[in-house]
Each structure stands twice: as C-alpha cells, then as structure tokens.
C-alpha positions in Angstrom: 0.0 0.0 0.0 1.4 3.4 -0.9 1.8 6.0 1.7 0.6 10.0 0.9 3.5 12.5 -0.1 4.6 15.3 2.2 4.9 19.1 0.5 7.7 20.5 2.3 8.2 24.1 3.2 11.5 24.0 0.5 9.7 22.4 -1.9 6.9 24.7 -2.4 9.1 27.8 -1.9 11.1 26.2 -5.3 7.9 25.2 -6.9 6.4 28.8 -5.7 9.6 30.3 -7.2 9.3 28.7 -10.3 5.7 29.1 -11.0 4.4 32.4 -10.1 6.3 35.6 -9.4 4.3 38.8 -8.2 1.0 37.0 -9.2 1.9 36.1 -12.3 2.6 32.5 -13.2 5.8 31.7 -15.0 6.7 28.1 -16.0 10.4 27.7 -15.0 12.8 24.9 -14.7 10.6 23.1 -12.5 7.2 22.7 -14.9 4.0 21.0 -13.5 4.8 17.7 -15.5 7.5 16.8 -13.2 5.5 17.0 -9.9 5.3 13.1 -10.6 8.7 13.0 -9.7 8.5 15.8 -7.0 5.6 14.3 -4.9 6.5 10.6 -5.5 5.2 8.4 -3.3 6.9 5.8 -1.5 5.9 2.2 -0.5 5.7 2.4 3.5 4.1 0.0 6.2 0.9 1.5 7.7 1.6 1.9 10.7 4.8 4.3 9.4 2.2 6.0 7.0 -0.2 6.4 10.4 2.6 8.7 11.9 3.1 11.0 8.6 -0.5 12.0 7.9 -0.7 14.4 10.5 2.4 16.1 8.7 0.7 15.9 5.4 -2.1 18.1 6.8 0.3 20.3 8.2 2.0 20.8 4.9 -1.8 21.1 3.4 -2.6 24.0 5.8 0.9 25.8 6.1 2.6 24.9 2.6 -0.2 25.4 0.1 -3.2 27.1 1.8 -0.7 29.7 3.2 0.4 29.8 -0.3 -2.9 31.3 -1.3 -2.5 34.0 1.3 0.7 35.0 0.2 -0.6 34.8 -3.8 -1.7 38.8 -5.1 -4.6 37.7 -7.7 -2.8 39.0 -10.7 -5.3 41.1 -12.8 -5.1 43.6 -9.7 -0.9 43.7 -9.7 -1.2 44.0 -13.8 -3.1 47.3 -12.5 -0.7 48.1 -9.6 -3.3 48.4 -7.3 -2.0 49.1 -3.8 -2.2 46.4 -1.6 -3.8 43.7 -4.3 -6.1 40.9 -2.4 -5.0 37.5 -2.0 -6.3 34.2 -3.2 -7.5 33.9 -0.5 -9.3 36.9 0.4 -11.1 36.1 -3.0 -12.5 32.6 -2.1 -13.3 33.8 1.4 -15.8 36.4 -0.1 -16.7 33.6 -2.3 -17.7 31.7 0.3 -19.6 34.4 1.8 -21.7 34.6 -1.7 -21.9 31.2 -2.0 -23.9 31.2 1.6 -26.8 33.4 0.5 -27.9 30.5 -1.6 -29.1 29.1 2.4 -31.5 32.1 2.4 -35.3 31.9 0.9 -36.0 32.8 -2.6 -36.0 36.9 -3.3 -39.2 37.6 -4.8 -37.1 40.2 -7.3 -35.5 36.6 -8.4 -37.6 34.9 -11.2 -37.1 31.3 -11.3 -40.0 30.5 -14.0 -38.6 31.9 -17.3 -36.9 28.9 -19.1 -33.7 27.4 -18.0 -34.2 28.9 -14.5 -36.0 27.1 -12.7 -33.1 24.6 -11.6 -31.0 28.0 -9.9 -34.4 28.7 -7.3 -32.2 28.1 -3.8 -34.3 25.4 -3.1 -32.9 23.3 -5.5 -29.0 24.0 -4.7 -26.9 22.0 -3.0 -25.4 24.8 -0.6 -23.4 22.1 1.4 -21.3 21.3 -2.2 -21.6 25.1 -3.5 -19.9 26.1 -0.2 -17.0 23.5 -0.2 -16.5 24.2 -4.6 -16.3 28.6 -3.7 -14.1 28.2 -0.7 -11.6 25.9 -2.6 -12.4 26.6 -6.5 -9.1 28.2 -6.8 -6.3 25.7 -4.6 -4.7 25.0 -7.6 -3.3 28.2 -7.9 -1.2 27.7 -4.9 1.1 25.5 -7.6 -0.5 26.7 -10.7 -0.2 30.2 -10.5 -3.1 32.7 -11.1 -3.4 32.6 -14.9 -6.0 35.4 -16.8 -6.5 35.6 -20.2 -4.0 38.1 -20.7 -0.8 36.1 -19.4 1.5 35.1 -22.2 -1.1 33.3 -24.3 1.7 29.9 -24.4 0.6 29.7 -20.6 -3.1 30.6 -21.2 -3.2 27.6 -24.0 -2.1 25.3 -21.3 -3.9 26.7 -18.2 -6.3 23.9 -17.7 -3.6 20.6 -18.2 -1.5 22.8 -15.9 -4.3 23.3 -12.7 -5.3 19.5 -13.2 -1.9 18.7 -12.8 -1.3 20.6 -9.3 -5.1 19.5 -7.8 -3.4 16.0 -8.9 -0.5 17.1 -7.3 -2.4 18.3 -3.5 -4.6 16.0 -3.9 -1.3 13.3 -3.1 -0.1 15.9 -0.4 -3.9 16.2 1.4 -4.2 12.2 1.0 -8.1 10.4 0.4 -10.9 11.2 1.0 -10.5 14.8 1.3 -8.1 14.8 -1.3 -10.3 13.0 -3.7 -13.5 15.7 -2.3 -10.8 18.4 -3.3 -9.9 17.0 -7.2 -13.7 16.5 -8.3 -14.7 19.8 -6.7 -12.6 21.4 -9.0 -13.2 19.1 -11.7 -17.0 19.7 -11.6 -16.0 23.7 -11.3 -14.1 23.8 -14.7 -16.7 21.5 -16.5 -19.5 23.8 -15.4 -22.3 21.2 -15.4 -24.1 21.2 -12.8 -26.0 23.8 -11.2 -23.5 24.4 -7.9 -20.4 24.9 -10.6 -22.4 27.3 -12.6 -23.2 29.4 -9.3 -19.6 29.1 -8.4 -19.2 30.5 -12.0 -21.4 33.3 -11.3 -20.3 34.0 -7.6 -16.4 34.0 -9.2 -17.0 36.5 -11.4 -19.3 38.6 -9.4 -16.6 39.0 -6.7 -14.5 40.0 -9.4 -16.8 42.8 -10.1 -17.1 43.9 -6.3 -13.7 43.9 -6.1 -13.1 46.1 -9.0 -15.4 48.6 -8.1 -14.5 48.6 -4.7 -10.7 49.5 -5.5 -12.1 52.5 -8.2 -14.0 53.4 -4.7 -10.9 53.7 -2.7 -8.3 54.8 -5.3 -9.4 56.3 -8.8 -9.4 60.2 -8.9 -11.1 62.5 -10.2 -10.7 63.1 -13.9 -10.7 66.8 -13.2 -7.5 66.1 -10.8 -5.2 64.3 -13.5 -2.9 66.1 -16.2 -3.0 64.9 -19.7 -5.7 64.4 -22.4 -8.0 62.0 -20.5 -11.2 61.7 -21.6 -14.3 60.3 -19.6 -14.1 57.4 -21.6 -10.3 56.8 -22.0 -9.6 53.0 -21.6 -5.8 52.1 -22.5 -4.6 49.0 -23.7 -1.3 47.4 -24.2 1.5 45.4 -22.0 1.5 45.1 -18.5 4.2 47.9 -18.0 2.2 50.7 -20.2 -1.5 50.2 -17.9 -2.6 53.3 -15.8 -2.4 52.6 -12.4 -5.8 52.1 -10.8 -6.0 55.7 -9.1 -5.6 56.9 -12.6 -8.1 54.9 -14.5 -11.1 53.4 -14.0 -11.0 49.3 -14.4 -12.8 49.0 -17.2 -11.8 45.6 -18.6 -13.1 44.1 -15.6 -16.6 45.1 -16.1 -16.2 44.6 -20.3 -14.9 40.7 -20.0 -17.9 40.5 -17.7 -21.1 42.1 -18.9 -23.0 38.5 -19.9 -21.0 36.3 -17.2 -24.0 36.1 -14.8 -26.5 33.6 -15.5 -28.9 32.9 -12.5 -31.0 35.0 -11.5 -29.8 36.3 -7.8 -26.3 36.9 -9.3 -27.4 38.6 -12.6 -29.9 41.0 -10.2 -26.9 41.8 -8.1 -24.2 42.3 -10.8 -26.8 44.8 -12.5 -27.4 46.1 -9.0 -23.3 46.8 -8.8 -23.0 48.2 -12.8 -25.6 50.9 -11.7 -24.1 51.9 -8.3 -20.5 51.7 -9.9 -21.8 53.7 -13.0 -23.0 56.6 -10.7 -19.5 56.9 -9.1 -17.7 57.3 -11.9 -19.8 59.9 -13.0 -20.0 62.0 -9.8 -15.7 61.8 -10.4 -15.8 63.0 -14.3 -15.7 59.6 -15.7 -18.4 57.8 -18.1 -19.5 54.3 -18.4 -19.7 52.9 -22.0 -22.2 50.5 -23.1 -20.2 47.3 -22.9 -19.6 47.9 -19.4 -23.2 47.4 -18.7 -24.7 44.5 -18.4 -25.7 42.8 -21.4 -28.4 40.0 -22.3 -26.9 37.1 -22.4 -27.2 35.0 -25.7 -30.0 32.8 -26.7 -32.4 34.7 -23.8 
C-alpha cells in the first residue's frame, strides 16, 4: 500500500519560485509535468504512513493554503493596485456569496422563465456550493493565477496545468479529502451542474465587487489628473504601459464581464453593482460605455 506525499516548506518555496512571481505564473525549470517526480510516493508500512498523515495536513494547511495568502490575484498587480487581495481573500468572499444560496428565494428573483428554474435556492446544494467557492481556486497555490491576458503559451495550457497541481495536493492532502478536493474542482471547470455554474457566477461577481470597490478607494477624479483624458479613456497594451488604478477606471473588468451572470440572484446583483458603480464614476468626471453594462446574455 502506498503511503501520501509530504509538501515541504523548501519544496513549495522552489515550486512557488518557479511558478508564479508577483501573481503572475511563469513556468520555470521546474514545470508541473514533473510534480510526478516531485511528490513521488513511497511504499511504507501503515503503521509508518499512520505517523506521517498528521504532517501531510500540516503541509496542506501551512505549505499550500498559506500559499494562497501569500498569492496577489494578478489582474489587480497588472493594474498596480495598492495592496492587491489574495487568493484567498477572494475565495473567502466567495464563500460568503456562496452562503446566501441558504436564504429563501428573493421575490425580485424569477425562477420561472426557461432554463431557471433549476437556480431557485431550493434546488442547490449549498453544502457542495460552499465547499467548490471556498476551494475553486487551490490549484493556484502551484498553478499560479493565470488570466486571459498572461502570455497566451501559458493561457493555452492553463487547464492541463491546474489539473496537474489538484493531482498534485490531492497526493499531499491524502483520500478522501483529497479526492472531495480533485472533483470539486473538476466539476468547477466543466460547469455542469448547477453548484459549478453558481460558483461561475459567484467567481466572477466577486470580481466585479472587487473592481469597483478599489475604483471606490483609489481612482481620482478626472478633473485632478494632467494629460488628455477623456471620460471614456480605456488604455490597452502590455503590463508595464497600464494606468495605475487611481488613474483609471477598471474598465476591462466590467467589459470581459457584462454577460458572465447567469442565475437570476447573481445577474440581479451584478446589474445592482454596474448601476451603483456607473454613478461613481460619474460624480468623479468619468463615463460608463455601453459594454460595461450589463448585457443579455445569448440565446435569452
């Protein structure tokens, strides 16, 4: 019988090191296909294996969850935002989303129009939703955080390379949680069900909340800033050449967003956030443009 691998402090500081740098994942000399090797497994009496699994947790808890902590979601460094959340503040909020599915139906929700019905809160398992949103992102501990605008060589391979590391701590974590931990994940990327496709929504919706929460705190007024800013000034380009937050409202955010939402609580509240976010702008000089509003989504 094979015993469960231990994740050592030194290895995922060279596995850190190698993956991500400043929230951005980079694939160095040590690339996910090799974890094999770094998290083999070795053939061990029981009662030896009995005596390690404690340290196994340890190394779950310490090694990859604090990790997650220590990870600055990278879409807000690309932005230079001051003080960027964690992966883990993320999934915490997540969490916190995923729990209002425990509440009765809102009456402002409607849950007869086709397709819906299956998203009425009755009908959710909150118990799974809760466990996918507080862990939809672990993977990112070894993975990396990984947008669509990373080098697109490491966007093409995003998915291989998250499997890979949930493979990877699901070994570290050991059966059955380990196992609980892989399919979680697994359901969450295939969006199949209706708890993935919540976590979907509740995902991106924190995204949003975030977003307009750091305009809140940090963009100025468009009166304040020299240059030839216009309300609706939205630059593009590499990493180095984007405004800082406090310059520039987060535009791309909102845009890569607009028909994310699909049940009805999270589509009411992300319509709920455009509208409260669009009159802050506006009260600093800014303007909204249309693809930053919510859109329908296709095919009703």
């Amino acid at each position: 019988m094979r015993g469960h691998a231990v994740l050592t402090p030194k290895l995922v500081a060279a596995l850190s090191a190698a993956f991500w740098v400043g929230g951005t994942a980079l694939w160095g000399p040590f690339p996910v296909d090799e974890l094999g090797t770094a998290f083999a497994m070795a053939d061990e009496p029981a009662a030896k294996r009995a005596k390690t699994e404690g340290t196994d947790a340890l190394s779950f808890i310490s090694d990859i969850c604090g990790t997650l902590k220590r990870l600055k979601r990278t879409g807000w460094v690309m932005r230079k935002v001051p003080l960027p959340e964690s992966d883990s503040d993320h999934m915490h909020r997540c969490a916190m989303c995923a729990m209002l599915l425990t509440q009765p139906a809102d009456l402002r929700d409607d849950y007869t129009a086709p397709g819906m019905e299956k998203f009425h809160p009755e009908k959710v398992d909150t118990v799974r939703l809760l466990r996918m949103a507080v862990s939809h992102d672990l993977c990112e501990a070894l993975a990396g955080d990984i947008t669509p605008y990373c080098n697109p060589t490491l966007v093409a391979s995003k998915h291989e390379k998250e499997k890979e590391a949930m493979q990877a701590i699901r070994k570290v974590v050991g059966d059955p949680l380990g196992q609980e931990l892989f399919e979680l994940w697994a359901e969450y990327e295939e969006l199949k069900t209706v708890e993935a496709i919540y976590c979907k929504d509740i995902d991106k919706f924190e995204m949003v909340v975030q977003a307009y929460e750091y305009e809140k705190e940090h963009l100025r007024p468009l009166k304040d800033l020299p240059g030839s800013k216009t309300p609706l000034t939205n630059s593009v380009g590499e990493e180095k050449d984007l405004p800082t937050v406090c310059d520039e409202p987060l535009r791309r955010f909102f845009i890569s967003t607009n028909q994310a939402m699909v049940s009805p609580l999270f589509r009411r509240l992300d319509q709920e956030l455009r509208a409260r976010r669009e009159a802050l702008l506006q009260e600093r000089g800014w303007a909204v443009t249309d693809s930053e509003r919510q859109q329908p989504r296709p095919h009703g």
